[in-house]
ZAMARGU-4260 file (C-alpha; in steps of 0.2 Angstrom, whole numbers, plus 5000, padded with zeros to 4 digits):
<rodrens>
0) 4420/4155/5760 | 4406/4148/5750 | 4391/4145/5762 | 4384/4128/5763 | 4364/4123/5756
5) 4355/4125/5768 | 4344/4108/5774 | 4328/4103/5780 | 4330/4095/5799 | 4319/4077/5799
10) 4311/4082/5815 | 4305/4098/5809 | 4299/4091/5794 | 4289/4077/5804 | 4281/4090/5814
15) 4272/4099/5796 | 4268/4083/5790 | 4259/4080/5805 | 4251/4095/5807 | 4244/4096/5789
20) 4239/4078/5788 | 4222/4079/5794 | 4218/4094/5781 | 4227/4083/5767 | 4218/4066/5772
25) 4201/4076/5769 | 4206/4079/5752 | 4213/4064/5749 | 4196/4056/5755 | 4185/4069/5743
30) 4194/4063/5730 | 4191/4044/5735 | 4172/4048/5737 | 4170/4056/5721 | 4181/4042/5713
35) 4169/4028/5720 | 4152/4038/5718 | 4157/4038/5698 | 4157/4059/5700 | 4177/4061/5696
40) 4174/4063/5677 | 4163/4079/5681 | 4172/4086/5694 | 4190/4086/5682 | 4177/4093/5668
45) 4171/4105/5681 | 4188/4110/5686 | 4194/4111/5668 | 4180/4124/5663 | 4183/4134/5680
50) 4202/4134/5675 | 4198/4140/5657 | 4185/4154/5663 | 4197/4159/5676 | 4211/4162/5665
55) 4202/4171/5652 | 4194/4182/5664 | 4213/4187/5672 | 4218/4189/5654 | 4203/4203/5654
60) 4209/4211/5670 | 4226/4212/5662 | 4222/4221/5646 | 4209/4232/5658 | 4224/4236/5670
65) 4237/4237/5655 | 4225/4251/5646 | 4222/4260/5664 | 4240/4258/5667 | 4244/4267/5651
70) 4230/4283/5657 | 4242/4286/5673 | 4255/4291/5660 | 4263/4306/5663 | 4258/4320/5651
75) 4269/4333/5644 | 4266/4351/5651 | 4255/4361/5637 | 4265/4375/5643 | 4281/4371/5635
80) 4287/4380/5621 | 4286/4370/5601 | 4304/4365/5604 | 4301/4353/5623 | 4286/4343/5610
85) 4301/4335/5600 | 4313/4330/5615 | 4297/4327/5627 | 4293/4312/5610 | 4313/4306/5613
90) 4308/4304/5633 | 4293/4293/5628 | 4302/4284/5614 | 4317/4280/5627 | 4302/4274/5639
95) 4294/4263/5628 | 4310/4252/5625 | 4312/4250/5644 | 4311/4231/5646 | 4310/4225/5665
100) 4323/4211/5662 | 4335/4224/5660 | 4329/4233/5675 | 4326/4222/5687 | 4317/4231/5703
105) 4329/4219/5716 | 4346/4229/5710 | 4343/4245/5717 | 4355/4253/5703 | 4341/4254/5692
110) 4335/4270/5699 | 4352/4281/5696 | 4357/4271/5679 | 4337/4276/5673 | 4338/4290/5678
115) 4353/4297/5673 | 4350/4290/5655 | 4332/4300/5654 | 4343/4317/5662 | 4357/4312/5648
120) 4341/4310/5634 | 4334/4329/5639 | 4353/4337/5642 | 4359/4331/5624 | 4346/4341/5615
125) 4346/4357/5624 | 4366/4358/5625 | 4372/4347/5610 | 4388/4357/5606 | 4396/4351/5624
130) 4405/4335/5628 | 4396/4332/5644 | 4379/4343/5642 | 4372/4333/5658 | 4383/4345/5669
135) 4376/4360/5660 | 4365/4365/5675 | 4367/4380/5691 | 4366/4372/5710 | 4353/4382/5715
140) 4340/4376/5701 | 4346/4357/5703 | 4342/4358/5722 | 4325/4366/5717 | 4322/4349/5706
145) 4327/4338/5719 | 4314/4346/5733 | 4301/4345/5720 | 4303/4329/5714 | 4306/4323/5732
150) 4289/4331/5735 | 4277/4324/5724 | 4287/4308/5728 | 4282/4311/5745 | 4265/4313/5742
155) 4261/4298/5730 | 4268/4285/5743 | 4262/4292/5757 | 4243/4295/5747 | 4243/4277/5738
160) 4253/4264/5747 | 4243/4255/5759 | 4251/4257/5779 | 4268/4266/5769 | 4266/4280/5786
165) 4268/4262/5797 | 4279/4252/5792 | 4296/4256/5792 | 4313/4253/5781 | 4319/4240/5794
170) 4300/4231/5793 | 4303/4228/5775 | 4316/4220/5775 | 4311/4208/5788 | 4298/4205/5780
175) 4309/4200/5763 | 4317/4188/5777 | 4300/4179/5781 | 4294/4180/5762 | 4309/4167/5759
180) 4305/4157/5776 | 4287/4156/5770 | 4291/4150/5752 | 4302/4136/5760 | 4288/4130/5772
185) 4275/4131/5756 | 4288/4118/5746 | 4289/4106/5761 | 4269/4106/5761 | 4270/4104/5741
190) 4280/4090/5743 | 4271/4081/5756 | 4254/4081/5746 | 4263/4073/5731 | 4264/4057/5744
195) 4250/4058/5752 | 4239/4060/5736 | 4246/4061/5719 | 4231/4064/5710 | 4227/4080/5720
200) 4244/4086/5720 | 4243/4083/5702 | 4226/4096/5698 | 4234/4107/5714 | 4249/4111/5703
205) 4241/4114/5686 | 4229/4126/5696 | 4244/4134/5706 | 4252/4134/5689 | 4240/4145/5679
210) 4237/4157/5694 | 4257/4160/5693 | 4254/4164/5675 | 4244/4177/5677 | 4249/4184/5691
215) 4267/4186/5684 | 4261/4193/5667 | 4250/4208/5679 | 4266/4211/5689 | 4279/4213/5670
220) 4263/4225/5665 | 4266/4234/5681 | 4285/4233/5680 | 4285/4239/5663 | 4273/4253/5667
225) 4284/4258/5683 | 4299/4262/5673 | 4289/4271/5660 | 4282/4282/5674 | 4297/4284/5679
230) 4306/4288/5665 | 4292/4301/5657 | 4293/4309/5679 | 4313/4311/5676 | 4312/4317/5659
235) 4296/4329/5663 | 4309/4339/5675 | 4324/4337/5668 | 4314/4349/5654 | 4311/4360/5666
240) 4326/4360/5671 | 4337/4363/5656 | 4326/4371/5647 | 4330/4387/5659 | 4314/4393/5660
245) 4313/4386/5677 | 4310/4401/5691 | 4318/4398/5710 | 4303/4407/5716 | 4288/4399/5720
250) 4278/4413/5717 | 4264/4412/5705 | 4273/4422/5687 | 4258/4430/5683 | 4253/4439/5701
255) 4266/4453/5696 | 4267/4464/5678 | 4280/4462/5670 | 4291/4478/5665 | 4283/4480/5648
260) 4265/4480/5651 | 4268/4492/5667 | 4274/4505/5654 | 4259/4501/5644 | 4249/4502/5659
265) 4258/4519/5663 | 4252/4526/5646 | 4233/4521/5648 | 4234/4529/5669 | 4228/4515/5673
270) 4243/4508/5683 | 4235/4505/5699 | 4220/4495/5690 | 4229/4480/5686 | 4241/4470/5699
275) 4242/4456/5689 | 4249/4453/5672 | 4236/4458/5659 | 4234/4450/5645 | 4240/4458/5629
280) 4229/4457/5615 | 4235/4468/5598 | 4222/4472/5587 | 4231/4471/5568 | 4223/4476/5550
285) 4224/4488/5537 | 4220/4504/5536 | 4201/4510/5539 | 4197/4490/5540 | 4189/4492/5557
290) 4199/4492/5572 | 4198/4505/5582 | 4179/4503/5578 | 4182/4487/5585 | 4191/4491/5600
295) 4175/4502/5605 | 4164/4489/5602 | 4173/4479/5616 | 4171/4490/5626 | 4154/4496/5623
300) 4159/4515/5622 | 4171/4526/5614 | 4186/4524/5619 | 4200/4528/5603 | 4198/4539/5589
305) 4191/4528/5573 | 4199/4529/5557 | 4190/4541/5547 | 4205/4547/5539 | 4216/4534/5532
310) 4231/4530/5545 | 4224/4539/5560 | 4232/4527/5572 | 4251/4531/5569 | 4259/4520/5584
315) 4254/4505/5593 | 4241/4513/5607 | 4236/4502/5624 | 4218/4500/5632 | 4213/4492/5647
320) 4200/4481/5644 | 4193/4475/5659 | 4174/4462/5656 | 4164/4450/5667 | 4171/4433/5666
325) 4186/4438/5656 | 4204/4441/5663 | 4208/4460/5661 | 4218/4465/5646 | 4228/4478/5638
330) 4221/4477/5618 | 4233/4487/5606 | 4226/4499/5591 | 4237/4496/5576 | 4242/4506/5563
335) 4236/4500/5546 | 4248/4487/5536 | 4247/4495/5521 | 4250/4513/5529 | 4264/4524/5531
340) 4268/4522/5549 | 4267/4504/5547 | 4286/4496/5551 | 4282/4477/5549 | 4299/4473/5561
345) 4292/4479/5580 | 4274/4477/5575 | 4279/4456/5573 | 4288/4459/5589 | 4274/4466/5596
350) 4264/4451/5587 | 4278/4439/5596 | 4273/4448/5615 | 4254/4445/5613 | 4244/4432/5620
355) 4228/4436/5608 | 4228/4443/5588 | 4213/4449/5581 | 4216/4454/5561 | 4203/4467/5557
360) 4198/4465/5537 | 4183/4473/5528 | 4172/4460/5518 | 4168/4474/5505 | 4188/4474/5499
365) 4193/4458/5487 | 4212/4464/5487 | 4221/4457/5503 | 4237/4453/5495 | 4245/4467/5509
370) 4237/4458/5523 | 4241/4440/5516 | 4260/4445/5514 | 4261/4451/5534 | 4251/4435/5541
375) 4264/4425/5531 | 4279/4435/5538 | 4269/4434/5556 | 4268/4414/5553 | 4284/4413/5548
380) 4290/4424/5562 | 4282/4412/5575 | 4287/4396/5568 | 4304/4403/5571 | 4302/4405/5589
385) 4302/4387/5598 | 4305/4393/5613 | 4288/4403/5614 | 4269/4397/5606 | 4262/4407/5593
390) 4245/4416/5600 | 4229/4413/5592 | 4220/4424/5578 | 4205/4428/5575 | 4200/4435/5560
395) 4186/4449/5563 | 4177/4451/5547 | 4171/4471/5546 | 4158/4482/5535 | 4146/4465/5533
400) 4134/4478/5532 | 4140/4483/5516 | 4137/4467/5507 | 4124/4467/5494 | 4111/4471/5496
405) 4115/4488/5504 | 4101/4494/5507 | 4096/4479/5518 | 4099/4476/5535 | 4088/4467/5548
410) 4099/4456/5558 | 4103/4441/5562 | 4106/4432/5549 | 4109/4411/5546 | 4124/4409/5534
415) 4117/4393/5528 | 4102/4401/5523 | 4105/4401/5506 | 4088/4409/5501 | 4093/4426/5509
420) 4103/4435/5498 | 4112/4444/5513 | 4117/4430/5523 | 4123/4420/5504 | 4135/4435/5501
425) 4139/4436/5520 | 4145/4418/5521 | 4154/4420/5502 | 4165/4435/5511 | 4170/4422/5526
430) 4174/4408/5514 | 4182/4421/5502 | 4194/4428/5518 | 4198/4409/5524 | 4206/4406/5506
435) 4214/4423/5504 | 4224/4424/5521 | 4223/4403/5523 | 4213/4405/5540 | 4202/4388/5544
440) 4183/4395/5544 | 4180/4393/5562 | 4193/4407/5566 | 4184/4421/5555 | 4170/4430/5565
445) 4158/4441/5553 | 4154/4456/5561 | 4145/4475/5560 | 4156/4488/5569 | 4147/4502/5561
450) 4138/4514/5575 | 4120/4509/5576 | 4122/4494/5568 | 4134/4485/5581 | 4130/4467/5576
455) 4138/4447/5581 | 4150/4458/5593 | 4145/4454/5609 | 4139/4437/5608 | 4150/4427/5594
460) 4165/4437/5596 | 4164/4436/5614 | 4162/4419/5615 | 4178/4415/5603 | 4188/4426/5615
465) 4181/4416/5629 | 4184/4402/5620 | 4204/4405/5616 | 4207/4411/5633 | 4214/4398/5643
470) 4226/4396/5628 | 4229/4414/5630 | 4233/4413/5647 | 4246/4399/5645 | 4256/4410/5634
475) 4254/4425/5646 | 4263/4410/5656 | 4277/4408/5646 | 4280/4426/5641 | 4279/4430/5662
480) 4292/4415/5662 | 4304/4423/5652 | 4303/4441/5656 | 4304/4434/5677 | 4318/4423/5673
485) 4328/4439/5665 | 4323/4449/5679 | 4328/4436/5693 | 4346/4434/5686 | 4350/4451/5689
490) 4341/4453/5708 | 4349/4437/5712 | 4367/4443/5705 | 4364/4459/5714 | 4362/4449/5731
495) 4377/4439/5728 | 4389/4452/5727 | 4382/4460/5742 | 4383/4445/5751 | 4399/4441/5746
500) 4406/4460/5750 | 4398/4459/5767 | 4406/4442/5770 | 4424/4451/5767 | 4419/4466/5775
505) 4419/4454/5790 | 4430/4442/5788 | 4448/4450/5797 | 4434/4452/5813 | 4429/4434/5811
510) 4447/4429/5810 | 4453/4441/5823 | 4440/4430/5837 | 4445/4415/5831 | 4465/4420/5834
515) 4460/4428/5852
</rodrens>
């Protein structure tokens, strides 16, 4: 049965009116005194201009809200693999076209149909080959989403919303019950004034009129930015979440080593020193370019054999490097890539494991076709992988020492002091490496690794380390990630079947009580 309109009883009406005609008369009477003092004209110029200003300055707030509205955004994780950068651009896109007609915040169906089309959006591109990829989860990592999302949830409202650990569900509602009792009385009022004094009314509703404007055009800005928050929080976890590289622990990944640098620690006997994931940094070159005269440069002491004899270093060879300020290490010593125990297929995959490359190549050698042809199967190699970042290279430029003149050397020297023919042919063999193995200029590090002569080691190849270590660390990360998520499937598949064989074990006792 369709429910009446409701009405407005006399009495109750005649009881506002009553009470607000005393305020209204004063206005009314204002309005009469400007009228006969001749002041009416400049007060509705005054008002005009007050009006104009008013909405111009709202305007400003808007576009100042609108702009810090768009820096709350949800960023993508710099620690997702190349392939999360494309679907995380289809999130945002399927943000930007959410229009707050479509989802109005009064039909609570917004927040499943949203969300399930941002879930739907991420599922697609990781399982394209099913019919329904949005069921292409386990239970036990779907459970972990929902605490975590439920968490930070908790957080925000609880951090942000004024009185939200006060008012209770029931509250809000009675209080959408008195917004709609209020609005009712507010008309009666608006109604009243246009009797009593149409003039004032008049202005009173133009004014009300442009507040409304701008208040409305604030809240569709902060409509619109809700459901592209909420959108880019859906789709930010729902990466996480099919991507599979999501853990069930909330351990830290990197507290532990993983299986394959504890066999690298083993070989240095250094197990004990390292309790943490090191980093892995693979020193690569050809042969006598340098690199085992590096690797004791880092270090400051001897600590491999250098490459007197060409192809010394006849397998990858692990160090712990350990420095002040710098996370502890395991750096590789490489055989040479134009050598004979050079076997390009496990060095790339040893390439692929570390966090940090440094390419070795002597300034007083013009022919680095050898080395150009590994660096483009290396970048070729990690463009392939989109499930893990390439790691950074730097390019240590050896023998600089060796430059004309020969005979000289009186460190340091300024590469754009073109007057000194030392530092002119220096900075010829930096640009001359950054064309031959296509390496921006900034990434090639001139240096001296000859013994005496140690030079541009300590301070500006240190501080590019430094430099690309946080980079570094985020791919320690990601390759943590991987080798925890292999290692997790089994333990966790270990302790299924044992707790589903102790289950049967018991089960004819548990059935025998129940019987009895």
């Amino acid at each position: 049965m369709k429910k009446p309109p409701p009405t407005v009883d006399p009495l109750r009406l005649l009881v506002v009116i009553l009470l607000l005609l005393p305020v209204l008369a004063l206005l009314g009477f204002g309005v009469l005194w400007l009228w006969q003092s001749g002041n009416l004209l400049y007060w509705l110029i005054a008002m005009v201009v007050c009006g104009v200003l008013g909405y111009g300055l709202q305007q400003l707030l808007v576009r100042q809200e609108r702009q810090l509205l768009m820096n709350m955004s949800t960023e993508p994780n710099p620690e997702w693999p190349p392939r999360a950068d494309a679907i995380w651009q289809q999130v945002e896109a399927l943000a930007a076209t959410c229009n707050p007609e479509d989802w109005p915040l009064e039909d609570g169906r917004w927040i499943s149909e949203l969300g399930q089309k941002a879930m739907e959006t991420v599922a697609h591109c990781y399982h394209p080959e099913v019919e329904k990829p949005l069921y292409e989860l386990t239970l036990p990592h779907t459970l972990l989403i929902i605490e975590r999302a439920s968490r930070e949830l908790r957080r925000d409202i609880a951090e942000k919303i004024p009185f939200s650990n006060r008012l209770t569900v029931g509250d809000l509602f009675r209080i959408q019950r008195w917004k709609a009792k209020a609005e009712k009385m507010f008309n009666v009022y608006r109604a009243g004034s246009i009797l009593i004094n149409p003039i004032n009314a008049l202005l009173s509703e133009a004014w009300r009129h442009l507040r409304e404007r701008s208040f409305d055009q604030a809240r569709h800005e902060l409509h619109r930015w809700f459901l592209r928050a909420y959108v880019c929080k859906v789709g930010y976890y729902a990466i996480d979440l099919y991507s599979g590289r999501l853990a069930l622990g909330d351990e830290d990944q990197a507290e532990s080593t993983t299986p394959e640098s504890r066999v690298d620690l083993e070989q240095t006997d250094q197990t004990a020193a390292s309790a943490a994931e090191p980093l892995r940094i693979l020193a690569l070159g050809r042969s006598n370019s340098g690199k085992s005269s590096l690797i004791n440069a880092l270090f400051g002491e001897l600590k491999t054999a250098t490459d007197v004899l060409t192809g010394t270093t006849q397998a990858l060879e692990p160090f712990v490097l350990s420095r002040e300020g710098f996370t502890q290490a395991l750096i590789f010593d490489s055989p040479g890539c134009d050598s004979s125990f050079f076997d390009s297929k496990p060095m790339l995959i040893a390439a692929g494991n570390a966090d940090l490359i440094l390419w070795v190549t002597p300034a007083n050698r013009p022919d680095r076709q050898v080395e150009r042809q590994f660096l483009d199967a290396l970048r070729t190699y990690q463009a392939a992988r989109i499930d893990r970042r390439p790691a950074p290279l730097l390019v240590v430029v050896s023998f600089i020492d060796r430059l004309r003149p020969a005979n000289e050397w009186q460190p340091p020297y300024d590469l754009t002091d073109t007057a000194n023919t030392k530092s002119a042919n220096i900075s010829a063999a930096v640009q001359a490496v950054a064309a031959d193995l296509a390496v921006p200029t900034e990434q090639i590090i001139p240096v001296s690794l000859q013994e005496g002569k140690i030079y541009n080691v300590d301070d500006t190849l240190w501080a590019a380390i430094l430099n690309h270590q946080d980079e570094a660390l985020r791919i320690r990360l990601m390759r943590c990630l991987d080798a925890k998520k292999r290692a997790e499937d089994w333990v966790m598949l270990r302790r299924q079947m044992a707790g589903a064989g102790r289950f049967l074990r018991d089960l004819p006792e548990m059935l025998g009580k129940r019987g009895g």
